[in-house]
N, CA and C of each residue as an Amber inpcrd file, in Angstrom:
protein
   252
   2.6290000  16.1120000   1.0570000   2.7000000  15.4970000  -0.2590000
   1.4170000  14.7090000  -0.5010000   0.9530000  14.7510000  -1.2670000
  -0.2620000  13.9690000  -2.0150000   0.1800000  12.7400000  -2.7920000
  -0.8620000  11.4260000  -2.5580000  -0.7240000  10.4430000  -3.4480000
  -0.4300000  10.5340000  -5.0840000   0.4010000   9.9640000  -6.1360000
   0.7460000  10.0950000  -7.0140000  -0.1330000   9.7890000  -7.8760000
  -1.2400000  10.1330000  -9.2360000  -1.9560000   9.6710000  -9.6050000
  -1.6090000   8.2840000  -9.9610000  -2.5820000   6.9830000 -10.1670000
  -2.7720000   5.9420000 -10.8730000  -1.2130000   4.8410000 -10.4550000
  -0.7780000   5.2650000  -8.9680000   0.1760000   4.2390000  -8.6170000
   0.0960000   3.4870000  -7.7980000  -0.4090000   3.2660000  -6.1510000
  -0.9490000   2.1420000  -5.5810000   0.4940000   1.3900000  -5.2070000
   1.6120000   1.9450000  -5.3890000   2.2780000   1.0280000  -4.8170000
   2.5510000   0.8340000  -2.9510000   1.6020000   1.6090000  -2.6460000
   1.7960000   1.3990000  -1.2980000   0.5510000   0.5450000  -0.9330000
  -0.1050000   0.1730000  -2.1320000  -1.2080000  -1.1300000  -1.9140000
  -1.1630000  -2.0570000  -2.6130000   0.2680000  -2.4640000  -2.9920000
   0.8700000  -3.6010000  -3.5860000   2.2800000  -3.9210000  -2.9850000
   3.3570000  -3.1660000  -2.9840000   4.2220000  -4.0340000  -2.6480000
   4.1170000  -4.3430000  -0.9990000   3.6230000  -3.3540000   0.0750000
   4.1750000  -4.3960000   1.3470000   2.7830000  -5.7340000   2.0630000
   3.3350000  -6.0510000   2.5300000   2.0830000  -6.6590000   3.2160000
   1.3500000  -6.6380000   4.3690000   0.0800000  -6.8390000   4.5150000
  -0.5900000  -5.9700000   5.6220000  -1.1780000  -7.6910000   6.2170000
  -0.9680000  -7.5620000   7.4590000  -1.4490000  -8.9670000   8.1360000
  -2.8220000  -8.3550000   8.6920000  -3.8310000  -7.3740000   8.6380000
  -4.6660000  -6.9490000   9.1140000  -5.9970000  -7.4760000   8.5680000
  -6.3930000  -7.8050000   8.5640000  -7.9610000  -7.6890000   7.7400000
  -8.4540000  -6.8230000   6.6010000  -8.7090000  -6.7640000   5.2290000
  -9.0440000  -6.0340000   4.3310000 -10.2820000  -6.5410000   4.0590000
 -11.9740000  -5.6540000   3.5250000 -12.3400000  -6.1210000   2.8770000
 -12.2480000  -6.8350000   2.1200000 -12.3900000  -8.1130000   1.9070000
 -12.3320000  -8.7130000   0.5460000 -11.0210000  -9.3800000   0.8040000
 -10.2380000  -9.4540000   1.5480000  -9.0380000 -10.1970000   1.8840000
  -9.2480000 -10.2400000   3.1410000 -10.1900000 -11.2090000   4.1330000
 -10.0390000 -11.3170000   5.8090000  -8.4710000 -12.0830000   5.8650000
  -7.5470000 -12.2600000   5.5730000  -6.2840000 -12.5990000   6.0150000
  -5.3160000 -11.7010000   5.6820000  -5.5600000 -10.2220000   4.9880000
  -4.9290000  -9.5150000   5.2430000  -4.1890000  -9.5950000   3.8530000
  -3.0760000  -9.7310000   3.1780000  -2.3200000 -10.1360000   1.7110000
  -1.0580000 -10.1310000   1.9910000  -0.2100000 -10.5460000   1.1650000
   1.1960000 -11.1060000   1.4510000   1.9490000  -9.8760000   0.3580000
   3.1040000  -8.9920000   0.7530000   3.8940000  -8.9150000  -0.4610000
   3.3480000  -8.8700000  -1.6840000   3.7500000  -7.9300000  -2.3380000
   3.9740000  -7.8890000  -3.8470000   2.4250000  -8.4360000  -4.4940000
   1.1670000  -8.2700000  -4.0040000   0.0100000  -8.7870000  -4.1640000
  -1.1380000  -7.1540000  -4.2350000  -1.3740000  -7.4600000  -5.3030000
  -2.3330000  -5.9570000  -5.1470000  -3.4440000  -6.3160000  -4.2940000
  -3.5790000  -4.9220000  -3.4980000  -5.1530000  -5.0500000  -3.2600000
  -6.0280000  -4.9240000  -3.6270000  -6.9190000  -5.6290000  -3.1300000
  -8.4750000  -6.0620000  -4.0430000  -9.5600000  -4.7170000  -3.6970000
  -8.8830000  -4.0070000  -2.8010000  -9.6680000  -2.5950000  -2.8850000
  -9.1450000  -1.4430000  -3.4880000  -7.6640000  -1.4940000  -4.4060000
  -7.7800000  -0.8340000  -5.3110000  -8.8060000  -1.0410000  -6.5470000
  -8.8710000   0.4950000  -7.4070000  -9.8760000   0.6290000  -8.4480000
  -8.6660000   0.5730000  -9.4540000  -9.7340000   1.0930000 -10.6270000
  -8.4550000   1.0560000 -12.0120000  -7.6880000   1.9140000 -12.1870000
  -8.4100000   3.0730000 -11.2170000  -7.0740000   4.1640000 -11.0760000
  -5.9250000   3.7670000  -9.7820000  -6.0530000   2.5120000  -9.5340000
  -4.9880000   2.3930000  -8.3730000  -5.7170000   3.7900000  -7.3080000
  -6.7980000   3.7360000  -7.2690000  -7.3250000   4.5270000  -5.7380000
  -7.8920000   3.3410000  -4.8360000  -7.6120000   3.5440000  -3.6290000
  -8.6310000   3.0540000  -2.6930000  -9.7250000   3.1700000  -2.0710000
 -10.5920000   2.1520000  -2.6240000 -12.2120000   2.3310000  -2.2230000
 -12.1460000   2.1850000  -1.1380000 -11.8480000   2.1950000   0.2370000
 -11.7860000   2.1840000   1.6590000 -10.8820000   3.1450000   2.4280000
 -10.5740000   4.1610000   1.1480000  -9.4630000   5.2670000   2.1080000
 -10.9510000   6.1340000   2.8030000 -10.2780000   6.6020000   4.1900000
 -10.8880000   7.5920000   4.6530000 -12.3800000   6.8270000   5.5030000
 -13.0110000   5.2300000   5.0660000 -13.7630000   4.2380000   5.8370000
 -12.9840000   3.8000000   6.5550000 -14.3740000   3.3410000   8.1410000
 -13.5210000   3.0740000   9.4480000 -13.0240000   1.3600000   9.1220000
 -13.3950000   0.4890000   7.8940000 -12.7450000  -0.5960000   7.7900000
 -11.4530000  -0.5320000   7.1200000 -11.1810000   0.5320000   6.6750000
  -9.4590000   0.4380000   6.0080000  -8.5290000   0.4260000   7.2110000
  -7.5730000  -0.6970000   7.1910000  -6.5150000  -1.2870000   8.2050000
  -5.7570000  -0.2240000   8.2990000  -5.1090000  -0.0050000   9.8100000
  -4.6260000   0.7640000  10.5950000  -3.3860000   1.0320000   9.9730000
  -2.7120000   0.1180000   9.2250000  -1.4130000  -0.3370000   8.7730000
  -1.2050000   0.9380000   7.7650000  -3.0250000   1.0340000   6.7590000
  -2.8170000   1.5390000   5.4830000  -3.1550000   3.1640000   5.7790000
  -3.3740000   3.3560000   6.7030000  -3.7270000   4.7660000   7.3970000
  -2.5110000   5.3910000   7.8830000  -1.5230000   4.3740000   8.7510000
  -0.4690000   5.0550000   8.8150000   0.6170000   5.4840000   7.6030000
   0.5280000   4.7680000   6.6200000   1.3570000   4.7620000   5.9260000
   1.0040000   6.2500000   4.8730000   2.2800000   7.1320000   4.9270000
   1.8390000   8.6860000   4.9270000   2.4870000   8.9060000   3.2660000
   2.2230000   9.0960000   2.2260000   3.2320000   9.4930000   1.2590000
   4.5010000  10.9090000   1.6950000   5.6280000   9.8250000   1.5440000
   6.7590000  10.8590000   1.4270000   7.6500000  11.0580000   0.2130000
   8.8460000  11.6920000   0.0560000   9.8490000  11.7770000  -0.8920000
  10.1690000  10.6200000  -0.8140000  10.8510000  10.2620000   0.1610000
  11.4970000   9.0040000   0.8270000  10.9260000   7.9150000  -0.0320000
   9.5990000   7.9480000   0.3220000   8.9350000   6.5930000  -0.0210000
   8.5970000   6.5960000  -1.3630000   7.9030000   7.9620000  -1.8340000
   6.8210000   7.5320000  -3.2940000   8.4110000   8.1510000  -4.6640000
   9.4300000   8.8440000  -4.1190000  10.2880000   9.1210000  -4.8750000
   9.7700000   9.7400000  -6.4990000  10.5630000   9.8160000  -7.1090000
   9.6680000   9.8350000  -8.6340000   8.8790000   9.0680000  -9.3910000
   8.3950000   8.0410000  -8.8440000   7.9050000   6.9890000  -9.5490000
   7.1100000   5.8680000  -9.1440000   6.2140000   5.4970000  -9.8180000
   5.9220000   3.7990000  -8.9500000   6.9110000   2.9210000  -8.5430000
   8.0150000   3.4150000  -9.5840000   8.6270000   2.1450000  -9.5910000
   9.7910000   2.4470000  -8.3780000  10.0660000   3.6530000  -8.3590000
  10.8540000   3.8470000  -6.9370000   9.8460000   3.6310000  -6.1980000
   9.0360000   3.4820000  -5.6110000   8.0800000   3.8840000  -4.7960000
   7.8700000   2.2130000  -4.3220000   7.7970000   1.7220000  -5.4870000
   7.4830000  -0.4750000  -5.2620000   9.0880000  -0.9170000  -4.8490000
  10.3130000  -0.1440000  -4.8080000  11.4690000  -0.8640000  -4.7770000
  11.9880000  -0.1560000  -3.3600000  11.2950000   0.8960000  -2.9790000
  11.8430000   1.1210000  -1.9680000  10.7560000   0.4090000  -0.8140000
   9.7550000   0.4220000  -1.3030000   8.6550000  -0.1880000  -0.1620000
   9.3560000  -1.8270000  -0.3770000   9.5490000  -2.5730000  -1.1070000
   9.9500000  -3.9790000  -1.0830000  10.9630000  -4.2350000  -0.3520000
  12.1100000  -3.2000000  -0.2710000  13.2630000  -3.3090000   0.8700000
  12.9120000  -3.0360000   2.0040000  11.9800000  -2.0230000   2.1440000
  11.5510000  -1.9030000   3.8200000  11.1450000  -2.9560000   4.2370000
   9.7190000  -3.9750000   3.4850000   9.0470000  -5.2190000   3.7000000
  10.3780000  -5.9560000   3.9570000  11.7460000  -6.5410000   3.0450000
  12.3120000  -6.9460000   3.5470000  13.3470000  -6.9810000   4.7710000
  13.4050000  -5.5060000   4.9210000  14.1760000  -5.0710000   6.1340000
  13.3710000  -5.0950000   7.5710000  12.4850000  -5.4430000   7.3550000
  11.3130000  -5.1930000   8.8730000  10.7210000  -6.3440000   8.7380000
  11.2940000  -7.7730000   7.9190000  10.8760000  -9.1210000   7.7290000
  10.5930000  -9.8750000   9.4220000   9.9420000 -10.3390000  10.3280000
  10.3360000 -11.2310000  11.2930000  11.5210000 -12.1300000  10.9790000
């Protein structure tokens, strides 16, 4: 499956404690990243500084569903289900 055009919700809703360009503390939840563009692409996909976190994370049915908005509500329950 391929990324959905112009959605990014897998670089907004969870949070990555890793290091991002432009965010050295990584971002919290529900916080876009500052290395998305205006198409919701990432300027660091496929560079050896994009976090390990955002590399694993693979588009599925599961996850990107029909929509951003499935896609931000199911990633927000995982963030909360895998909370410390």
């Amino acid at each position: 499956m391929n990324c959905r055009d112009n959605c990014g919700a897998c670089c907004t809703a969870p949070s990555i404690t890793s290091p991002i360009p432009g965010m050295p503390n990584g971002k919290p939840a529900g916080v876009r990243c500052v290395q998305l563009d205006g198409n919701n692409r990432c300027r660091v996909f496929g560079k050896p500084e994009r976090p390990a976190f955002c590399g694993g994370l693979q588009p599925s049915m599961e996850m990107c569903g029909d929509s951003r908005e499935q896609a931000m509500r199911w990633l927000a329950t995982l963030e909360r289900e895998t909370r410390p």
